[in-house]
C-alpha positions as CSV (number, residue, x, y, z in Angstrom):
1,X,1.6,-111.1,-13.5
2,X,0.1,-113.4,-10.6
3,X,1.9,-116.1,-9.7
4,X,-0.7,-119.2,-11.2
5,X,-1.0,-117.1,-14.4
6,X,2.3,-116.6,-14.9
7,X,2.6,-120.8,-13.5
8,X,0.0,-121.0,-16.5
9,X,2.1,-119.4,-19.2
10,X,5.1,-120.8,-18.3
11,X,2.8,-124.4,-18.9
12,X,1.6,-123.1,-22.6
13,X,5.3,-122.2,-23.5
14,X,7.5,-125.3,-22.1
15,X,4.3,-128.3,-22.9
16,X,4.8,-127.9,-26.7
17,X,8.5,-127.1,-26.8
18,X,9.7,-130.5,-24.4
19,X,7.2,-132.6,-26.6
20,X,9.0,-130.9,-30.0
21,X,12.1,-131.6,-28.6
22,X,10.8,-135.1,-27.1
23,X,13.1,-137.3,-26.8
24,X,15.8,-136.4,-25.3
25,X,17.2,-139.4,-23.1
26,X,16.5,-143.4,-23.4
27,X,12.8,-144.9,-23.5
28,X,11.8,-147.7,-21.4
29,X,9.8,-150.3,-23.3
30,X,8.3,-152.8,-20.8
31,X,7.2,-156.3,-21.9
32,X,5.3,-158.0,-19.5
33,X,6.5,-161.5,-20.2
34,X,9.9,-163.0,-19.5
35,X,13.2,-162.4,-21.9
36,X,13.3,-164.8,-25.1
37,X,9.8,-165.5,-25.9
38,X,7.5,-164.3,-28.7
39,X,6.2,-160.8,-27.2
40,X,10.1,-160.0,-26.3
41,X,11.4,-160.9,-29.7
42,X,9.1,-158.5,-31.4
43,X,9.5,-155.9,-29.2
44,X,13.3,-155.8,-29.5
45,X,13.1,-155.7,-33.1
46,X,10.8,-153.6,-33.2
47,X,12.4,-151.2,-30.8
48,X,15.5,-151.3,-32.5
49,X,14.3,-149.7,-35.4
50,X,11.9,-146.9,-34.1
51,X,15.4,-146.3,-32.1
52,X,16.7,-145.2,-35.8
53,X,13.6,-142.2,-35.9
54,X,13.5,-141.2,-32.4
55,X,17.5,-140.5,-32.3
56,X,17.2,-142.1,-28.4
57,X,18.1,-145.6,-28.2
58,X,14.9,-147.6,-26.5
59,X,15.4,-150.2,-23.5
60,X,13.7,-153.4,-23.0
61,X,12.2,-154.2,-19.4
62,X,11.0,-157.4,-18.4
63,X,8.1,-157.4,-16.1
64,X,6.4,-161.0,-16.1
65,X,3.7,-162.6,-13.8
66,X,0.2,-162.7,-13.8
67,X,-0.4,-163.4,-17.1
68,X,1.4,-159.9,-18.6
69,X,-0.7,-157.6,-15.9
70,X,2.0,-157.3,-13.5
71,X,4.2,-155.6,-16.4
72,X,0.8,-153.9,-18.1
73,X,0.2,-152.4,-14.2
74,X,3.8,-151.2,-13.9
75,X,3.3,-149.1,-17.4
76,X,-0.1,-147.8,-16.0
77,X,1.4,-146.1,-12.7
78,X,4.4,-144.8,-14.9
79,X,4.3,-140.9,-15.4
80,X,2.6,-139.9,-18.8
81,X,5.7,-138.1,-20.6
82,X,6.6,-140.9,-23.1
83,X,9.0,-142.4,-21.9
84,X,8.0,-145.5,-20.4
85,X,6.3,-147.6,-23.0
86,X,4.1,-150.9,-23.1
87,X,3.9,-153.5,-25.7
88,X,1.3,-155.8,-25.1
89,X,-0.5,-158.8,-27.0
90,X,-4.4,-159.6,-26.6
91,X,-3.7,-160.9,-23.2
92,X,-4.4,-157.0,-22.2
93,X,-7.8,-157.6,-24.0
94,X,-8.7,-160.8,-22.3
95,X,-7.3,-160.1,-18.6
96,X,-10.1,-157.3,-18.6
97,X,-12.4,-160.1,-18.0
98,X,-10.1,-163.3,-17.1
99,X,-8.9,-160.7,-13.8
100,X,-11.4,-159.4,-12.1
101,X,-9.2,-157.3,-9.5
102,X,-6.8,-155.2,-11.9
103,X,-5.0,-152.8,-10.8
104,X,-6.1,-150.4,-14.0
105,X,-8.9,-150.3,-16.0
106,X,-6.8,-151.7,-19.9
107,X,-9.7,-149.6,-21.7
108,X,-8.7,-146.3,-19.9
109,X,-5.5,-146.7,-18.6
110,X,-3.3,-146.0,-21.6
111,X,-3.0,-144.1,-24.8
112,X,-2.8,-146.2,-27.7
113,X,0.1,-146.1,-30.1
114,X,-0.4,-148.4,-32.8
115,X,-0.5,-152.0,-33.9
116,X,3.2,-153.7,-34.6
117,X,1.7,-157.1,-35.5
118,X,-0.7,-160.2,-35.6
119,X,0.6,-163.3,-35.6
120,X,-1.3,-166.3,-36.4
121,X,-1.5,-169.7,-34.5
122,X,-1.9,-172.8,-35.8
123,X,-4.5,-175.9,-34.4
124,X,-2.1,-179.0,-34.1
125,X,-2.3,-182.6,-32.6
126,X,-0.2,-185.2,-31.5
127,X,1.4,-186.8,-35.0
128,X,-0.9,-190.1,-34.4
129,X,-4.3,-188.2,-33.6
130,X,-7.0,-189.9,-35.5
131,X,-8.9,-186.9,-37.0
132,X,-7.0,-186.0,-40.1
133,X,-8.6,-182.8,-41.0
134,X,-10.6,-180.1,-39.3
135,X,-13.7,-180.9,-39.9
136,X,-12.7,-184.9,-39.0
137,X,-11.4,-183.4,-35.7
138,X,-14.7,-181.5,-35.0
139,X,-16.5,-184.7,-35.5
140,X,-14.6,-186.1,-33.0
141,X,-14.5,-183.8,-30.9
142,X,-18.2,-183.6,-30.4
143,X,-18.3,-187.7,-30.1
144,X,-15.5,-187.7,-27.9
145,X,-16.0,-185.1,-26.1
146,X,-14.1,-184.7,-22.4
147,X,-11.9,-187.5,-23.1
148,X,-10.3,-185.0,-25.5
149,X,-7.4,-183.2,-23.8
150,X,-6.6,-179.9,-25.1
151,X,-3.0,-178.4,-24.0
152,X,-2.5,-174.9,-22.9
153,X,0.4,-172.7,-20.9
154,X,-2.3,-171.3,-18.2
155,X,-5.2,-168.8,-18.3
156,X,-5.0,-165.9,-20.3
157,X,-2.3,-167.4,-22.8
158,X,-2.6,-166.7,-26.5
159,X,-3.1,-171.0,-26.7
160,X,-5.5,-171.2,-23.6
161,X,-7.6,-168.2,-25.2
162,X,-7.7,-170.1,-29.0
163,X,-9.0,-173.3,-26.5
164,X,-11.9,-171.6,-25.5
165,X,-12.9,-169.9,-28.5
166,X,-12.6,-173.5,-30.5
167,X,-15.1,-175.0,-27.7
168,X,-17.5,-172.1,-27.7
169,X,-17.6,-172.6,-32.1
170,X,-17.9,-175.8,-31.8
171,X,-20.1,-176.0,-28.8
172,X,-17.7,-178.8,-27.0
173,X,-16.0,-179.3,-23.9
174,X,-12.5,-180.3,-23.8
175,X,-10.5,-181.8,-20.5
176,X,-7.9,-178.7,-20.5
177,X,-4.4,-179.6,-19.5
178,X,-2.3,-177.1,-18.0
179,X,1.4,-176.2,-18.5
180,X,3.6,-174.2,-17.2
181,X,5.2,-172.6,-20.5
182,X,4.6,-173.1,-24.2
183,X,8.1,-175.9,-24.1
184,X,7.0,-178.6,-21.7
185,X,3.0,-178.3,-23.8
186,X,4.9,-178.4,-27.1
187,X,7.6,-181.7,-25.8
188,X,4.5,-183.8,-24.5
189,X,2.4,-182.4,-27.5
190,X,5.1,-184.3,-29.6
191,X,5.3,-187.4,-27.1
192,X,1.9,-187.6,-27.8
193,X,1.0,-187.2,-24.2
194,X,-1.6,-184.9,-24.7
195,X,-4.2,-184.6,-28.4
196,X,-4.5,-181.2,-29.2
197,X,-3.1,-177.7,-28.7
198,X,-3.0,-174.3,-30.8
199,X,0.9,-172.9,-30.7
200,X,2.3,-169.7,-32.9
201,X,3.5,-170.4,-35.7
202,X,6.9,-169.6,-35.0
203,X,7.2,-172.8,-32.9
204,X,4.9,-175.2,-34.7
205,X,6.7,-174.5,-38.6
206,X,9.0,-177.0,-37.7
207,X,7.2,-179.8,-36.0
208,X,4.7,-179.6,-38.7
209,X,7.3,-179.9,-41.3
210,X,9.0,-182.3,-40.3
211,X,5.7,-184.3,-39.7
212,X,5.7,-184.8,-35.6
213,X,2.4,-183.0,-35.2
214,X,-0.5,-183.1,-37.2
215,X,-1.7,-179.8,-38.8
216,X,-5.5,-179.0,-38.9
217,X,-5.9,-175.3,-39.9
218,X,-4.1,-171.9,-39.2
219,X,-6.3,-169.5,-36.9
220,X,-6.1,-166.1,-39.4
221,X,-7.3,-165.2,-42.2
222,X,-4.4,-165.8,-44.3
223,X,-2.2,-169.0,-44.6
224,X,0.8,-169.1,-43.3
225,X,4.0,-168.6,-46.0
226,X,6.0,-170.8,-44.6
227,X,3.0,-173.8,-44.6
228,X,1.0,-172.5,-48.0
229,X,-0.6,-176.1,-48.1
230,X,-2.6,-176.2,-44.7
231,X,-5.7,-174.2,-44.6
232,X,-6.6,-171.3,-42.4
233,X,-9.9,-172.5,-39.8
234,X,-12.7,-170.2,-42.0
235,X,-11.4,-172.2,-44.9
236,X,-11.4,-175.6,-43.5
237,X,-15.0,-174.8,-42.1
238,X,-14.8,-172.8,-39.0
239,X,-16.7,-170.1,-40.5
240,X,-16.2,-167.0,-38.3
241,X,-13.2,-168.8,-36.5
242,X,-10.3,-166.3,-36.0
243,X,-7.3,-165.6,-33.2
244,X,-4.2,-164.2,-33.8
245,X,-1.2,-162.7,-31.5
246,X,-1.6,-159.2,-32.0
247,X,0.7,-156.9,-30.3
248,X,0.3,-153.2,-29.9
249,X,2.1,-150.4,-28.3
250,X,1.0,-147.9,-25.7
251,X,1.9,-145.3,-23.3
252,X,0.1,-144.3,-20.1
253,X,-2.5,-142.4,-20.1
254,X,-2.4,-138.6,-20.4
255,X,0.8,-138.7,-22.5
256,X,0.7,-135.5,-24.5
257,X,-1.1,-135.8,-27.9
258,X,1.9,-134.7,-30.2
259,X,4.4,-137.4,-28.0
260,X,2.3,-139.7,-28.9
261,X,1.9,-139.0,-32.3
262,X,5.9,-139.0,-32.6
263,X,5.9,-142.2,-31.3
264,X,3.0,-143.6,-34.0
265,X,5.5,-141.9,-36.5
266,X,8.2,-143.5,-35.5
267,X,6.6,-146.8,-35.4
268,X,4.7,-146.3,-38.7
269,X,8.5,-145.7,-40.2
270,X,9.7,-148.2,-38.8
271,X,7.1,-150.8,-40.1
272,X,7.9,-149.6,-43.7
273,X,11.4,-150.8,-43.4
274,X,12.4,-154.1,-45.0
275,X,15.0,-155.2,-42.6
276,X,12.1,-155.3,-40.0
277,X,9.8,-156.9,-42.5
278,X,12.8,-159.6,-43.0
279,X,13.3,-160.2,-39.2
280,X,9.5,-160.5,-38.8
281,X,9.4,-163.4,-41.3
282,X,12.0,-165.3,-39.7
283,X,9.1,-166.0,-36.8
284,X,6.8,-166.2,-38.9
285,X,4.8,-162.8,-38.6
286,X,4.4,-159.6,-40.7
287,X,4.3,-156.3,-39.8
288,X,1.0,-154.0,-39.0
289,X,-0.1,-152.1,-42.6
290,X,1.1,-148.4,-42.3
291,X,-2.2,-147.6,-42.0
292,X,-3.2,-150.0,-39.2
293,X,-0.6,-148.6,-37.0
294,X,-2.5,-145.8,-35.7
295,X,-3.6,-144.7,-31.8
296,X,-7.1,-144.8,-33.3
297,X,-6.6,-148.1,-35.0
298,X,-5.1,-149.3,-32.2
299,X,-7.8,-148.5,-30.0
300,X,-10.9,-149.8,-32.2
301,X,-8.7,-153.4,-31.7
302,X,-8.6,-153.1,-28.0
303,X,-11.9,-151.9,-27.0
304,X,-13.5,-154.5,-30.0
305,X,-11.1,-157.2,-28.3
306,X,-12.2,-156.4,-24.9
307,X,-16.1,-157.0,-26.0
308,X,-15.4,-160.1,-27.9
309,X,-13.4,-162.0,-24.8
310,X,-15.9,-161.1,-22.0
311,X,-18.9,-163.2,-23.1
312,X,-16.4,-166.0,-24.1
313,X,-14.4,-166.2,-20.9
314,X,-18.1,-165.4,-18.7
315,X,-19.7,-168.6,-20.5
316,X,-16.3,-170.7,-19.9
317,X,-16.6,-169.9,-16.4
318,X,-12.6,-169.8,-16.2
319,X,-10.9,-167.1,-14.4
320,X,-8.0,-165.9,-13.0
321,X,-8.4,-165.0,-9.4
């Protein structure tokens, strides 16, 4: 046999077998943000009990900066055998446009794994804001206009993107005012330095229960469980109005088809099991339906993500670099 047929049998015989056999030594799962926050939370949890199916344990790297496309590049540029992973919320949707210099191109640069979650956000303002409801706070919004000040932890986070789509729906320019971080927006949110801000529900629940910010709608579809009484945004009158913190999971591109689908298994499993569903709630999130949690579902989201951000973040005019 010639040495590049036999190279090519020896390829057909080993590909299949190391993917059957895959894995066989600890995953890398890179978040792209720092240790502690919401994306880092999920993906430890979530890790830990994919780690239960895959027989491998699965470790957690922190890569922040830039907004989650330093750690998003990192997973790009890592080889393609499933075992360095991304998790990554729909700041990789948004940075296709907010970035106009990235490193990788997010709608070719990985194979999609499957949804993990989508956690909805809720629109808050400081406790003594005069609008009382959403529809109040749109009407004054549109009176007010720039003398409005909307908080948010920089461009391309989850509460700077729910900004700008508010604006475009209501057609209304806010003064934006910058923080570094969700906890210095949310301390002068609750001084009442600043009027308005949209924060995950895993941080607001409490300020809003305890009646130090004002509530005006949640940003899914649903209402939150742990705040049945305040309205999601379609129902107070945003019709249309939707944002939520969805994370998903990838791999780089030209990771072997049946590696991926062990890790979409693995996931899928691992979605199904109560004690993840448990430690979801307690930040206020559910797990992805079985069913959602699929490379192709997965991928629909992203590209459908990608195309709803653009025209947004073109007509705000706000960019990254």
């Amino acid at each position: 046999m010639r040495p590049l047929a036999a190279l090519a049998a020896l390829l057909l015989v080993t590909g299949p077998t190391s993917a059957q056999n895959y894995p066989i030594r600890p995953i890398t799962l890179i978040v792209p943000f720092p240790a502690g926050g919401p994306t880092d939370t999920v993906a430890r949890i979530t890790a830990q009990e994919m780690t239960k199916t895959l027989g491998q344990p699965i470790v957690i790297e922190n890569v922040g900066g830039a907004g989650g496309t330093l750690g998003a590049a990192r997973a790009a540029r890592s080889a393609p055998d499933g075992y360095t992973l991304l998790i990554h919320h729909l700041g990789l949707a948004s940075a296709a446009t907010l970035y106009r210099k990235l490193p990788y191109d997010a709608r070719t640069a990985f194979a999609p794994i499957g949804l993990v979650t989508d956690a909805p956000m809720t629109i808050i303002g400081r406790a003594n804001f005069e609008p009382n409801t959403l529809s109040e706070l749109v009407a004054f919004a549109k009176t007010h206009r720039e003398k409005v000040t909307f908080a948010h932890a920089g461009l391309g986070a989850a509460n700077q993107l729910c900004g700008m789509l508010l604006q475009a729906f209501i057609q209304t320019k806010l003064t934006a005012v910058f923080y570094r971080g969700g906890g210095p927006l949310l301390n002068d949110l609750l001084g009442g330095q600043v009027d308005l801000g949209c924060e995950q529900g895993t941080t607001s629940t409490g300020p809003i229960s305890a009646n130090r910010v004002k509530p005006y709608a949640v940003t899914t579809r649903t209402r939150l469980k742990s705040l049945p009484d305040l309205p999601t945004a379609e129902e107070a009158g945003l019709k249309g109005f939707e944002i939520g913190v969805w994370h998903g999971l990838y791999a780089p591109a030209r990771t072997p088809t049946p590696v991926v689908q062990k890790l979409a298994s693995a996931l899928q499993t691992a979605l199904r099991d109560p004690d993840l569903a448990k430690r979801f709630e307690t930040i206020n999130t559910e797990p992805i339906a079985t069913n959602e949690a699929t490379p192709e579902a997965l991928k629909a989201k992203l590209l459908g993500e990608i195309d709803r951000w653009a025209p947004i973040i073109k007509d705000a005019g706000q960019y990254a670099d």
